[in-house]
C-alpha positions in Angstrom: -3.6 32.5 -4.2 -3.2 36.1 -5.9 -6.8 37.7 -6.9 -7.4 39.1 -10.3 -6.2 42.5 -9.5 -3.4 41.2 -8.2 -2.1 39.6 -10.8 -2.8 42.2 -13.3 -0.3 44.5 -10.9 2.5 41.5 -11.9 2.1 41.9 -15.2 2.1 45.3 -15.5 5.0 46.0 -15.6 6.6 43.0 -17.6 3.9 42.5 -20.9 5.1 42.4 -24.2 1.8 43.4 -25.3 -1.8 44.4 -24.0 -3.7 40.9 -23.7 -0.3 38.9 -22.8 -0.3 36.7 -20.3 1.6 33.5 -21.5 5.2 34.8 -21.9 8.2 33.7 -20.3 8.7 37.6 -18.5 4.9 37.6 -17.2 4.5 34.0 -15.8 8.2 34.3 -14.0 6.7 37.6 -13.0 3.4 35.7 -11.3 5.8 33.2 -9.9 8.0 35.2 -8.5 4.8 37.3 -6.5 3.6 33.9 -5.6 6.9 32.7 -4.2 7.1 36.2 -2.2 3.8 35.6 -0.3 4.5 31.7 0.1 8.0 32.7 1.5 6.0 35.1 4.0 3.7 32.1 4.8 6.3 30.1 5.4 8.1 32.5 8.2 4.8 32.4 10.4 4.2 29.1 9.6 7.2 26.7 9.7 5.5 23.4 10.3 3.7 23.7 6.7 5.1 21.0 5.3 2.4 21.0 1.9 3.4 24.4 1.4 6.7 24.4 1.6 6.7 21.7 -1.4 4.4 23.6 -3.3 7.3 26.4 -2.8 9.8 24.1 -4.0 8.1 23.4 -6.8 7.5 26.9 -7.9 10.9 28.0 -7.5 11.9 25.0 -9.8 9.5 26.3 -12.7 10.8 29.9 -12.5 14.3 28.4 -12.4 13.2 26.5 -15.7 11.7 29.8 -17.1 14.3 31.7 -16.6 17.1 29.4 -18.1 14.9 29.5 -21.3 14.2 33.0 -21.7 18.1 33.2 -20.6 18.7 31.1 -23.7 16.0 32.7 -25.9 16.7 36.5 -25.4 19.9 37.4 -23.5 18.5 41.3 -23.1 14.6 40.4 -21.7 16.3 38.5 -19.3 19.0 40.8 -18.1 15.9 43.2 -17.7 13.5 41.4 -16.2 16.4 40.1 -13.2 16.9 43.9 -12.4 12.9 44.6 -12.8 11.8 41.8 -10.2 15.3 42.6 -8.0 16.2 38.6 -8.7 20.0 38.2 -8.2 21.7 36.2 -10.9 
């Protein structure tokens, strides 16, 4: 679970404007950090079975996020892949 200041750091860098919180670039950006510390989780913990699908399932909602701000706006997304270092 990311605290407060935490995710404020993930948004940072990725707002469209000061109070945002709900667009596509800022909640694949909070995914994305959560999926990173999950993924580290994992590595010392292999038998966590209820984390791994928890994983999973995250991984499928940024996938869905990103195919709609992919069909949405063709340049935020392009950005935000090279901003988060996401491979596409």
């Amino acid at each position: 679970m990311l605290s407060k200041r935490q995710k404020e750091n993930a948004i940072k860098d990725v707002k469209r404007h000061d109070s945002d919180t709900g667009s596509p670039e800022s909640q694949i950006a909070l995914l994305t950090r959560r999926i990173n510390e999950l993924s580290s989780h994992l590595k010392k913990n292999a038998k966590d079975f209820h984390s791994r699908r928890g994983l999973l399932q995250m991984v499928a909602d940024r996938r869905k996020h990103l195919k709609y701000l992919e069909r949405k706006d063709q340049t935020a997304y392009s950005a935000l892949i090279k901003k988060l270092g996401l491979k596409k």
